[in-house]
Short mmCIF file of the C-alpha atoms (twelve columns), coordinates in Angstrom:
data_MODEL
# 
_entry.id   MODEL 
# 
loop_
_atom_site.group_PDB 
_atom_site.id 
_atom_site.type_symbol 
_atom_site.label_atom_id 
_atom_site.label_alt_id 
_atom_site.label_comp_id 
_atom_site.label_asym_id 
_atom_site.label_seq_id 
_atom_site.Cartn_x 
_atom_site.Cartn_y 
_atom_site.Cartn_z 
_atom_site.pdbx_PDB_model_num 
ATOM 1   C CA . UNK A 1   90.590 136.816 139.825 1 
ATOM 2   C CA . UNK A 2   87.477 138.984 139.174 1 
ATOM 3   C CA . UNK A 3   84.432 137.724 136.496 1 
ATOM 4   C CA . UNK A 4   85.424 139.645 133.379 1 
ATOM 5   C CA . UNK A 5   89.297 138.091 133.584 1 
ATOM 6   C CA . UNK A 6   88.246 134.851 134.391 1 
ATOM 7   C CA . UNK A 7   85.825 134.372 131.597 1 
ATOM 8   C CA . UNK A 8   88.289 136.417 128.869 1 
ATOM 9   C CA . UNK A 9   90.708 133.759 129.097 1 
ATOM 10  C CA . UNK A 10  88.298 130.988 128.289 1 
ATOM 11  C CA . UNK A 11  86.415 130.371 124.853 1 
ATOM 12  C CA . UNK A 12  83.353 130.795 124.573 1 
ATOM 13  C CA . UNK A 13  82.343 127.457 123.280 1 
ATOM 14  C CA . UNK A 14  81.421 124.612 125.511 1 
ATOM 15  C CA . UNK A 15  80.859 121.292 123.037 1 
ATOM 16  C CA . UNK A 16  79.016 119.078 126.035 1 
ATOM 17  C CA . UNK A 17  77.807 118.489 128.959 1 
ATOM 18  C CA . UNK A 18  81.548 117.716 130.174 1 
ATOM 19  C CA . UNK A 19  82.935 120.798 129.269 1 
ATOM 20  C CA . UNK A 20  80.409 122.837 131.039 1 
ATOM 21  C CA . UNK A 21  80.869 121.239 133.929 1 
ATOM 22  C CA . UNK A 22  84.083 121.065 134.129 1 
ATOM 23  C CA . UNK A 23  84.234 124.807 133.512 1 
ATOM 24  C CA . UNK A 24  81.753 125.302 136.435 1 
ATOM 25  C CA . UNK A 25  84.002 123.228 138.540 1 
ATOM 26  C CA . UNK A 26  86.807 125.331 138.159 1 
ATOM 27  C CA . UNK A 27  84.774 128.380 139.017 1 
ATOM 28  C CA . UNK A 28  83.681 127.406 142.214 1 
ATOM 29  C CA . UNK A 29  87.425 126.270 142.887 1 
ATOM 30  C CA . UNK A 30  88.469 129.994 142.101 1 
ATOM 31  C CA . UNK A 31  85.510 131.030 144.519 1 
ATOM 32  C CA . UNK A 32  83.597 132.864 141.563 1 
ATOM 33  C CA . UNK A 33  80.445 131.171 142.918 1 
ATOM 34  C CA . UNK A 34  79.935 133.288 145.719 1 
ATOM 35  C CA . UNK A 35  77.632 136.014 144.884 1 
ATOM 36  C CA . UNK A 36  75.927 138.446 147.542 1 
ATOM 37  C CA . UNK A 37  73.084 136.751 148.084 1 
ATOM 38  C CA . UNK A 38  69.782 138.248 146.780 1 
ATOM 39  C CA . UNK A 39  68.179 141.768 149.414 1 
ATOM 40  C CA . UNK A 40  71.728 141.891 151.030 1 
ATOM 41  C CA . UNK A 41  72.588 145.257 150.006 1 
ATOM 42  C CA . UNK A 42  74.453 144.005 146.514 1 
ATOM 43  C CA . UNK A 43  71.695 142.863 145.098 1 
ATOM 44  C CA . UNK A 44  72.772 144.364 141.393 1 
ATOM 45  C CA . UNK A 45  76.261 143.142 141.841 1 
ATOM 46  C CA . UNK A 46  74.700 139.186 141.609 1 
ATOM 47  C CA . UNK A 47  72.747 139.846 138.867 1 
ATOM 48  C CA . UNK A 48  75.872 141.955 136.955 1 
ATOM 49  C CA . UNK A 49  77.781 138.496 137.695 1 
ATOM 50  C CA . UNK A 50  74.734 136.581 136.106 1 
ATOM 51  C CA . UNK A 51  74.777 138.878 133.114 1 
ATOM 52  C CA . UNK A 52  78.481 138.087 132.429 1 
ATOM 53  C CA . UNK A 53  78.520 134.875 132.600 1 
ATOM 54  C CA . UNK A 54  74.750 135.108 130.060 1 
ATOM 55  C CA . UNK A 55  76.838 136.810 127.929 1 
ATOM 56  C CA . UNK A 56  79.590 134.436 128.006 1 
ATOM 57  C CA . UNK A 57  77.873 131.521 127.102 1 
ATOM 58  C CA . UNK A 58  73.762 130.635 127.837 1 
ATOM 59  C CA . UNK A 59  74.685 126.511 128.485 1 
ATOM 60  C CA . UNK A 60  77.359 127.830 131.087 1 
ATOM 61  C CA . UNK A 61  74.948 130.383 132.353 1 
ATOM 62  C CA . UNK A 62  72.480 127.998 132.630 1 
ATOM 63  C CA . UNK A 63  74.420 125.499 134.972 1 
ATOM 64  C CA . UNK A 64  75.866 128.809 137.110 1 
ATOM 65  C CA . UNK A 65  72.750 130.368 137.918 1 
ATOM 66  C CA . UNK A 66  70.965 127.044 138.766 1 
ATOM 67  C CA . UNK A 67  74.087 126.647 141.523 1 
ATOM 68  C CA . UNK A 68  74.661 130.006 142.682 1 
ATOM 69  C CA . UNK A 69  70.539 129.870 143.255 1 
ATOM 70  C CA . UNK A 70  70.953 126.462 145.104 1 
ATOM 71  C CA . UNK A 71  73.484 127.979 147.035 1 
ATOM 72  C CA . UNK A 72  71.181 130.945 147.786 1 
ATOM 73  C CA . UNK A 73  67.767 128.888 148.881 1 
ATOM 74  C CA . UNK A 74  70.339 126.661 151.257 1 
ATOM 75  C CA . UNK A 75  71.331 129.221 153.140 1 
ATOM 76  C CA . UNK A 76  67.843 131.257 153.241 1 
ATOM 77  C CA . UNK A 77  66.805 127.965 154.315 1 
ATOM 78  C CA . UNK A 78  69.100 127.194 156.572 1 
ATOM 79  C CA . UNK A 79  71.307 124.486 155.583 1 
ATOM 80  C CA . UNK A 80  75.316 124.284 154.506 1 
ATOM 81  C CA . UNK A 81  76.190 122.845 151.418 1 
ATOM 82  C CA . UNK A 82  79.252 120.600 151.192 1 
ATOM 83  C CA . UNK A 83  82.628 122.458 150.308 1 
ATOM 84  C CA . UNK A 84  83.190 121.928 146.443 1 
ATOM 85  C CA . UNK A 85  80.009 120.814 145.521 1 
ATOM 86  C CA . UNK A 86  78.667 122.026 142.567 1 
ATOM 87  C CA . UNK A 87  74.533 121.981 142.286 1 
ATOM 88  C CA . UNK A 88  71.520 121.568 140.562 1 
ATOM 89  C CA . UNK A 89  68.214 123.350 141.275 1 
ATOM 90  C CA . UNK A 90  65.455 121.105 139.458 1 
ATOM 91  C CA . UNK A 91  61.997 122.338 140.196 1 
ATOM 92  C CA . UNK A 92  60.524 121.913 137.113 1 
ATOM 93  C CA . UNK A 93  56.444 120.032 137.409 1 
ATOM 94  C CA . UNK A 94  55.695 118.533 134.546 1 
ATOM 95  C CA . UNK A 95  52.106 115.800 135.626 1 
ATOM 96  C CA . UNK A 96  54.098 113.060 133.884 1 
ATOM 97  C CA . UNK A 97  57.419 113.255 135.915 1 
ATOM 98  C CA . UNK A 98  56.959 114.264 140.060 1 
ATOM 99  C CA . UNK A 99  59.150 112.839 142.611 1 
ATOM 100 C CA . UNK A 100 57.533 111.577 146.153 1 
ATOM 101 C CA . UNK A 101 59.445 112.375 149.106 1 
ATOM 102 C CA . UNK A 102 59.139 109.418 152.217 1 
ATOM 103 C CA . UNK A 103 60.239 110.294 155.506 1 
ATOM 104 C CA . UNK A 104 63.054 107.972 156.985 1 
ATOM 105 C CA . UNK A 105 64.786 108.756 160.253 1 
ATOM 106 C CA . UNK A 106 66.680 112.251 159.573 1 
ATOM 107 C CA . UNK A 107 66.446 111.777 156.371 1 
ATOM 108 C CA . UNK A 108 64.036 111.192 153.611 1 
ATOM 109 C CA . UNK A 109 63.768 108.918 150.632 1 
ATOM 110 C CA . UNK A 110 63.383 109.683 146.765 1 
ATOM 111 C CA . UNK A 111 61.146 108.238 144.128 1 
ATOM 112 C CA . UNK A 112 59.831 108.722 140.755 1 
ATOM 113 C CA . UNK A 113 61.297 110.807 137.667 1 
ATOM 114 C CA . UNK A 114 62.289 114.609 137.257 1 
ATOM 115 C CA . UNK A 115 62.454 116.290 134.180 1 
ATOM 116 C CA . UNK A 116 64.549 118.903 132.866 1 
ATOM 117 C CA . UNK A 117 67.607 118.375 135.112 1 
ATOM 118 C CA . UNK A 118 69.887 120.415 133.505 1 
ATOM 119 C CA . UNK A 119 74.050 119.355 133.805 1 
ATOM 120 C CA . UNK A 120 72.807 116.208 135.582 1 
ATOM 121 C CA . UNK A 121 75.396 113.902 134.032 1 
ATOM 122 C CA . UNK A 122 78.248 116.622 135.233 1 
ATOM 123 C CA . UNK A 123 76.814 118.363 138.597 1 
ATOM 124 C CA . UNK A 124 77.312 116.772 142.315 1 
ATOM 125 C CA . UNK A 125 74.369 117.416 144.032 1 
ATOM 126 C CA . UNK A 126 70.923 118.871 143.366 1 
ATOM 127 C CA . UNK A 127 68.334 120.719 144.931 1 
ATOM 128 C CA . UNK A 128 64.838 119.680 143.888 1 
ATOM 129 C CA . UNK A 129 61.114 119.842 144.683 1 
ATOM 130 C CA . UNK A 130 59.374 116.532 145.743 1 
ATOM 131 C CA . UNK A 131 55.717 115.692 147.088 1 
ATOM 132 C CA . UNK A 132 54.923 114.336 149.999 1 
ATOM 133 C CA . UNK A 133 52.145 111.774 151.117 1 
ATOM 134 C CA . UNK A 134 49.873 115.160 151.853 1 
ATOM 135 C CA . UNK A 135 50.121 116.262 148.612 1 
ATOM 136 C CA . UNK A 136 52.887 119.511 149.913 1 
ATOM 137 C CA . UNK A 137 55.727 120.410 147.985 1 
ATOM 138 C CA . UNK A 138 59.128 119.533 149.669 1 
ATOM 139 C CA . UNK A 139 62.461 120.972 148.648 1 
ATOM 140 C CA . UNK A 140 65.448 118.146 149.195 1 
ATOM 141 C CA . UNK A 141 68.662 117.884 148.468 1 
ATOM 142 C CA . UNK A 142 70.344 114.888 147.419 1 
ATOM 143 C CA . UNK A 143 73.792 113.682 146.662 1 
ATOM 144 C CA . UNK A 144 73.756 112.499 142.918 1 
ATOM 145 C CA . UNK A 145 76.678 109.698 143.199 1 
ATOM 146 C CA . UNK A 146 74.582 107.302 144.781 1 
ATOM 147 C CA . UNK A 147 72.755 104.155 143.696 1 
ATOM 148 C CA . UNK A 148 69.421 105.415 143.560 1 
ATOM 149 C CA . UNK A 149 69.958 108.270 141.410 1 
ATOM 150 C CA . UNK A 150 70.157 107.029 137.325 1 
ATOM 151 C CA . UNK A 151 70.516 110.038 134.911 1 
ATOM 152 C CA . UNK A 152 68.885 108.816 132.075 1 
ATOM 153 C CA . UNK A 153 69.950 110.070 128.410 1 
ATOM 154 C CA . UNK A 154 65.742 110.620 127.885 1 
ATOM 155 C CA . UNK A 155 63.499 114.099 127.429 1 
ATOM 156 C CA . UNK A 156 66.216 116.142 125.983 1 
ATOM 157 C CA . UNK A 157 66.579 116.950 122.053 1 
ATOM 158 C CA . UNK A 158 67.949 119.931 122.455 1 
ATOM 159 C CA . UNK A 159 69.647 121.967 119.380 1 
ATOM 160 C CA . UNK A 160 69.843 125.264 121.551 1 
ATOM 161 C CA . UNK A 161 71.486 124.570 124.891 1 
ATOM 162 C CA . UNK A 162 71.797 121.086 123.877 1 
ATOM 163 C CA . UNK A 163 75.164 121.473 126.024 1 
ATOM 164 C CA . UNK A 164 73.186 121.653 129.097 1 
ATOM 165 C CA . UNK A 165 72.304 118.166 129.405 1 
ATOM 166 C CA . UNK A 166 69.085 118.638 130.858 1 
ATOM 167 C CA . UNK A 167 67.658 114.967 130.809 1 
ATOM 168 C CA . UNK A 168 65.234 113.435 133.176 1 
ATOM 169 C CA . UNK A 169 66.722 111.797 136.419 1 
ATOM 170 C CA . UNK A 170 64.870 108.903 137.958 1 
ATOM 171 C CA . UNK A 171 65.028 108.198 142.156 1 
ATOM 172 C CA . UNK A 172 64.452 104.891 143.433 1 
ATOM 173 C CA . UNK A 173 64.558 104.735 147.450 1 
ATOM 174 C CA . UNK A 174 67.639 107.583 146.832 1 
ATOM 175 C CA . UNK A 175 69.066 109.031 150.013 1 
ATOM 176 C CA . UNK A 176 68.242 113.002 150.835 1 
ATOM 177 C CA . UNK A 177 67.742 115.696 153.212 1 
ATOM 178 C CA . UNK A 178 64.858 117.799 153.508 1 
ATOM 179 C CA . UNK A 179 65.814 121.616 153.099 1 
ATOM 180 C CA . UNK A 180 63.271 123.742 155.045 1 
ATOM 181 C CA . UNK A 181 59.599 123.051 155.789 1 
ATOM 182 C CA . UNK A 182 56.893 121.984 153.456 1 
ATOM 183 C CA . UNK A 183 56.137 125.236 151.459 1 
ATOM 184 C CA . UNK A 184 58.830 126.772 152.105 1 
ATOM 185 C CA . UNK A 185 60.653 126.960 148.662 1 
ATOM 186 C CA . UNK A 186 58.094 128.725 147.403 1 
ATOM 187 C CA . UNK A 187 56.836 130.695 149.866 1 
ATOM 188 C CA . UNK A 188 60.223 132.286 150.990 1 
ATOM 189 C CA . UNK A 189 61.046 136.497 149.444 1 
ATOM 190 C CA . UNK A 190 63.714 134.823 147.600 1 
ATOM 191 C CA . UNK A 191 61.643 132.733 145.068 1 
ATOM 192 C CA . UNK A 192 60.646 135.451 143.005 1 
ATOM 193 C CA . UNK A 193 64.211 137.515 143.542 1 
ATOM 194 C CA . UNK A 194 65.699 134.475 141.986 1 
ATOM 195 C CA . UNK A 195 63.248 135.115 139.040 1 
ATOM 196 C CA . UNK A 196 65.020 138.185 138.127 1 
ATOM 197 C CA . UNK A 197 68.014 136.671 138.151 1 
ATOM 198 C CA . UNK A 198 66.966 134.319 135.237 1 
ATOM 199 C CA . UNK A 199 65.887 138.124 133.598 1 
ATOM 200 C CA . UNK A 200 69.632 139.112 134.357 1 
ATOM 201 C CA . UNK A 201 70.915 135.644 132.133 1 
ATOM 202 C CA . UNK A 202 68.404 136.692 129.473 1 
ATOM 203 C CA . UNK A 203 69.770 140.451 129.602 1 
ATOM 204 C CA . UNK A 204 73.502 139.141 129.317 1 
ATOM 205 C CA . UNK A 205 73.026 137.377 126.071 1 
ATOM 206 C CA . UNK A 206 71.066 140.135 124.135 1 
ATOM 207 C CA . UNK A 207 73.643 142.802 125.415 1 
ATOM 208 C CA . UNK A 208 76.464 140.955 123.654 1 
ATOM 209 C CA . UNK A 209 74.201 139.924 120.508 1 
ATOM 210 C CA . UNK A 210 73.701 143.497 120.243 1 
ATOM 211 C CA . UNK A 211 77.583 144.199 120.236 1 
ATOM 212 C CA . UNK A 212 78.280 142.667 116.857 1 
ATOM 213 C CA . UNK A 213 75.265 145.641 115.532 1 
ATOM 214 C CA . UNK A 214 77.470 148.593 117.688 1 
ATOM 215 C CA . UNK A 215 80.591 147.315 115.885 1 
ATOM 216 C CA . UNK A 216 79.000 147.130 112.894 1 
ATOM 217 C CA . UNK A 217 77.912 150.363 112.681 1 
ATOM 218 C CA . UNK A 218 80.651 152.268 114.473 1 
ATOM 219 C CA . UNK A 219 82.691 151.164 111.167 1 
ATOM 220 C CA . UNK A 220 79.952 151.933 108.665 1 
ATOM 221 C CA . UNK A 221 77.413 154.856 108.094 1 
ATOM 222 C CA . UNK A 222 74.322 152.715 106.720 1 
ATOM 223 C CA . UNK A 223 71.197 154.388 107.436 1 
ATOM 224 C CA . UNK A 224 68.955 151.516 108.361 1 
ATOM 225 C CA . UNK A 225 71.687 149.819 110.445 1 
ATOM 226 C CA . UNK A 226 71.601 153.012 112.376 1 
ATOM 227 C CA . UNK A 227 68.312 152.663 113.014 1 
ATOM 228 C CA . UNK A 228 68.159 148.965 114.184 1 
ATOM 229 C CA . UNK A 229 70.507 150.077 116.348 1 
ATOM 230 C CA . UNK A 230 68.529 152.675 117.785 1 
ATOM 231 C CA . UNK A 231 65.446 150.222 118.155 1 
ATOM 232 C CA . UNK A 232 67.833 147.877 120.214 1 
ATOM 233 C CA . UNK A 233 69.416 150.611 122.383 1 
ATOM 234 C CA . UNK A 234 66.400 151.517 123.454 1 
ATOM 235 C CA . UNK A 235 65.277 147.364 124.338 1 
ATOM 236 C CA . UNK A 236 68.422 146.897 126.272 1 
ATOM 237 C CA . UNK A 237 68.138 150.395 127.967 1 
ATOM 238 C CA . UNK A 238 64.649 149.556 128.957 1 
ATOM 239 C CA . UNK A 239 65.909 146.221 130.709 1 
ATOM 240 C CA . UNK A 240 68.856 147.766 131.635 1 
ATOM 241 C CA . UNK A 241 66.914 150.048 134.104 1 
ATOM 242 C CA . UNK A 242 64.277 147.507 135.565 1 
ATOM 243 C CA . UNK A 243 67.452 145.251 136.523 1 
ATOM 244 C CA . UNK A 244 68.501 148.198 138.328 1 
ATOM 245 C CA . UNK A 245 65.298 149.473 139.999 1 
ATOM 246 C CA . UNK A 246 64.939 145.861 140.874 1 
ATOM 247 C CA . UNK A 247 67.840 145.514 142.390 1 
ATOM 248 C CA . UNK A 248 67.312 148.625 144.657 1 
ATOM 249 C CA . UNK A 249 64.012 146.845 145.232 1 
ATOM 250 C CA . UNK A 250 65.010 143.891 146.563 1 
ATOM 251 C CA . UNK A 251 67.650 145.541 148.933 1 
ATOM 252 C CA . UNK A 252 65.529 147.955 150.375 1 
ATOM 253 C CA . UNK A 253 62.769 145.813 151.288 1 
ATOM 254 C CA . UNK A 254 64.657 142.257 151.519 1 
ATOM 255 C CA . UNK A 255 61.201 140.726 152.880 1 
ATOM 256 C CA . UNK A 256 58.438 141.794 150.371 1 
ATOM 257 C CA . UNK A 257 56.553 139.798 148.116 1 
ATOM 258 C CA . UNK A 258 58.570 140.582 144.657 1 
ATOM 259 C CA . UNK A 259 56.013 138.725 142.573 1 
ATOM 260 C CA . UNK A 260 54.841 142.047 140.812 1 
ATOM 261 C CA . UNK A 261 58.377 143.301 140.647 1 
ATOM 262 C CA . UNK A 262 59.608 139.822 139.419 1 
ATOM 263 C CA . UNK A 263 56.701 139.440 136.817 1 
ATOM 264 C CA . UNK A 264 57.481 142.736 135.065 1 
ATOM 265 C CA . UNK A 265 61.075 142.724 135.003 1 
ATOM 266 C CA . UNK A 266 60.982 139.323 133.191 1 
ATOM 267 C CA . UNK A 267 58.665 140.652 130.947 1 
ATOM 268 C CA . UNK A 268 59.891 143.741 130.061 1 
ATOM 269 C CA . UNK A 269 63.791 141.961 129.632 1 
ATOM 270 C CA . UNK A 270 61.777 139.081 127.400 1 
ATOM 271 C CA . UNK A 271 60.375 141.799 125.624 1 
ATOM 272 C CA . UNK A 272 63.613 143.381 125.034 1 
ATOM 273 C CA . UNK A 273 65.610 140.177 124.186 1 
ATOM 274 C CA . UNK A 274 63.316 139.429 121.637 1 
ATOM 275 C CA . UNK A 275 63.828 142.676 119.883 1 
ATOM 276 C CA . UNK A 276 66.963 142.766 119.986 1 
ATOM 277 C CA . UNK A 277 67.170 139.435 118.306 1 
ATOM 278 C CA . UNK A 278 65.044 140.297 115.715 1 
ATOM 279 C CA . UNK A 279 66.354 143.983 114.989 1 
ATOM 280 C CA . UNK A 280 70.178 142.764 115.258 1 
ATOM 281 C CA . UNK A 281 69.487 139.670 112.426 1 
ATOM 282 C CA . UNK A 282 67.416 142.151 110.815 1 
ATOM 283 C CA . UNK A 283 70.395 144.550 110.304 1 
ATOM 284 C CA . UNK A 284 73.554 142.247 109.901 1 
ATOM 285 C CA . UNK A 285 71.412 139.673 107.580 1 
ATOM 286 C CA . UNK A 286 72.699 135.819 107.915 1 
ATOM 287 C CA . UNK A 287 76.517 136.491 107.998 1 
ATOM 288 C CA . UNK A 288 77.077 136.547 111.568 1 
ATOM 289 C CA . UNK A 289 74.686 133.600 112.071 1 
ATOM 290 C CA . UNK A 290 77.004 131.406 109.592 1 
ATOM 291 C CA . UNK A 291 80.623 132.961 110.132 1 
ATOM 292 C CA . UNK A 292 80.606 133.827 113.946 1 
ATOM 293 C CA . UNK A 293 80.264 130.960 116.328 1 
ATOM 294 C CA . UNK A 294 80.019 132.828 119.388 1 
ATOM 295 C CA . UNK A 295 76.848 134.898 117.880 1 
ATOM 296 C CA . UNK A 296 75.408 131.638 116.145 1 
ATOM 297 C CA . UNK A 297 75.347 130.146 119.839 1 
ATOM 298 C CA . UNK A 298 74.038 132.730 121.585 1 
ATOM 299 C CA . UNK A 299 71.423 133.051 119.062 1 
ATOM 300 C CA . UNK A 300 70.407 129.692 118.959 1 
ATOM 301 C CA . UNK A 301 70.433 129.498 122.932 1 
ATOM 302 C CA . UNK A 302 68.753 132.529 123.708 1 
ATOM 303 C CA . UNK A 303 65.383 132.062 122.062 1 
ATOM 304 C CA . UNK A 304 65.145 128.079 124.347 1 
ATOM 305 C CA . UNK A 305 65.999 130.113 127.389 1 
ATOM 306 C CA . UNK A 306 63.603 132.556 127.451 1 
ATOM 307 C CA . UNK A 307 60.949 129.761 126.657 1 
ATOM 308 C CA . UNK A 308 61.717 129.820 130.923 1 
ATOM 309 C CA . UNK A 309 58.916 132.475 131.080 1 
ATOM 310 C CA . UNK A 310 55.727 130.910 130.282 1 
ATOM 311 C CA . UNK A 311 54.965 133.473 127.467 1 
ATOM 312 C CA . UNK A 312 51.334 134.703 127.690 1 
ATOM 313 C CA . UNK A 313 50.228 132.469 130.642 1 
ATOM 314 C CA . UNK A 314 52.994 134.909 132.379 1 
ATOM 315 C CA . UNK A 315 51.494 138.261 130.953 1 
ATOM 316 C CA . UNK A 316 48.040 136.870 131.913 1 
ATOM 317 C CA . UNK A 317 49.208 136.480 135.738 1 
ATOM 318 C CA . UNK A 318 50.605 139.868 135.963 1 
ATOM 319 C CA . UNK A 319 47.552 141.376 134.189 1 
ATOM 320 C CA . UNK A 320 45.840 139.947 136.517 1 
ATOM 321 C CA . UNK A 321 47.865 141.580 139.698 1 
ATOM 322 C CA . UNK A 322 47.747 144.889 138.278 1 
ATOM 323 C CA . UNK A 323 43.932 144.907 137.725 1 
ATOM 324 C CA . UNK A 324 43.221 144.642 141.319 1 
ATOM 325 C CA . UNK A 325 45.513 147.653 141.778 1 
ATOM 326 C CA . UNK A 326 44.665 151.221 141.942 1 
ATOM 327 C CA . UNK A 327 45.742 153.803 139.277 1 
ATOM 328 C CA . UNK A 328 48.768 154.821 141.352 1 
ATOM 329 C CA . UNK A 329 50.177 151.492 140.252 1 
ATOM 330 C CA . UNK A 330 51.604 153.534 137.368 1 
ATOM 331 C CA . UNK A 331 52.243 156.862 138.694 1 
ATOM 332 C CA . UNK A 332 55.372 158.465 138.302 1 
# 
């Protein structure tokens, strides 16, 4: 059963924590987990799947990507996840919640408190970063049904993608394996591919909050609808392409540093999520907010998920690449 089938037949509304994951269970049963992984020649094709699924619903979205990422760095990394398991990828580094990572035999041992752990209470394993005793970050992965992992019901107030779950998890002497060397998860090409594919979740949701403005307007002839639409045509166009070129990127040079190309696409889709947003509620005033669930969801997750990019701190960083470039950096 392909994406668009799959997700027709379910409704888009997802109450908890349970009924994400136990719509993200049944995915990865019908094998709709297994995207081409990111600079392997279908590099649009996973973020098209990440789009659906954005547009779908941004809790759901939220628990898919993190997996079909996990998925991803295991096997860039060289590991095999367990058949059925569904995943977490926590590698959020907040000063008042870090996790230290002992070595013990072929294994290592967990301790301390993650935040943001999103689906925690619902999800099988996770992937997360950890410290070691020389202060390098270590990616592990760790079974979550075992007595040294406690999900805590702490750190999350959520009204937008309150569904998610994404509570703080605390480790004491917890069982896991070490994926990869110290460094490695973010060091490795696909660290800032997978960044895109967060820009491909954001892209998802304002495509199909700017649906309810198409329909509107392909019914009615009101001037300044017409031009709201315009304003967000052009926003989702402008993403639209950088997914692409991205894409192509990523395929044709599997290898590179995509920091630059990661840092503007996420901009330029923030960019145009937020316009849509505010030229869509702009046009079609507070009656699809109040009488359309699927829109009043989307529209109060999207706005917590893009707080992902780190706002101006994230424009500062690129800035900052592109003013030790040449002028060619924007030639045509």
């Amino acid at each position: 059963m392909d994406f668009q089938h799959y997700l027709a037949r379910r409704p888009p509304d997802y109450p908890d924590t349970n009924a994400l994951g136990r719509c993200l269970r049944a995915m990865v049963e019908a094998g709709l987990d297994r995207l081409p992984l990111p600079g392997s020649g279908h590099t649009l094709e996973r973020f098209q799947r990440l789009s659906e699924v954005g547009g779908h619903d941004l809790g759901l979205c939220k628990l898919y990507e993190g997996h079909t990422d996990a998925l991803a760095i295991i096997e860039q990394l060289g590991g095999t996840p367990t058949p059925g398991s569904t995943w977490g990828m926590w590698a959020a580094e907040p000063p008042q919640a870090r996790v230290k990572v002992t070595p013990a035999g072929h294994m290592v041992t967990l301790n301390g408190r993650k935040a943001w752990c999103s689906g925690a209470a619902v999800l099988s394993h996770a992937l997360l970063t950890a410290w070691d005793a020389d202060g390098q970050q270590q990616l592990v992965a760790v079974a979550l049904d075992q007595p040294g992992v406690t999900i805590t019901d702490q750190g999350w107030q959520a009204v937008g993608m309150a569904a998610t779950g994404s509570v703080e998890v605390l480790f004491d002497n917890a069982e896991a394996q070490a994926i990869g060397n110290p460094g490695d998860y973010l060091q490795r090409p696909g660290f800032w591919q997978g960044g895109i594919g967060i820009a491909a979740c954001w892209y998802g949701a304002s495509r199909r909050i700017a649906e309810g403005l198409r329909q509107h307007c392909a019914q009615r002839d009101e001037p300044h609808a017409l031009a709201h639409l315009g304003a967000t045509d052009t926003a989702l166009q402008a993403a639209a392409d950088v997914l692409r070129f991205s894409a192509l990127q990523i395929d044709a040079q599997p290898e590179a540093d995509a920091e630059l190309l990661a840092r503007r696409a996420r901009a330029v889709v923030e960019q145009s999520a937020e316009q849509v947003m505010r030229e869509v509620g702009r046009a079609l005033g507070a009656g699809p907010f109040c009488q359309d669930r699927h829109f009043a969801r989307l529209s109060a997750d999207l706005p917590v998920f893009l707080r992902q990019s780190h706002a101006e701190r994230d424009l500062a960083a690129l800035g900052q690449q592109i003013a030790g470039q040449s002028c060619e950096v924007w030639a045509l």
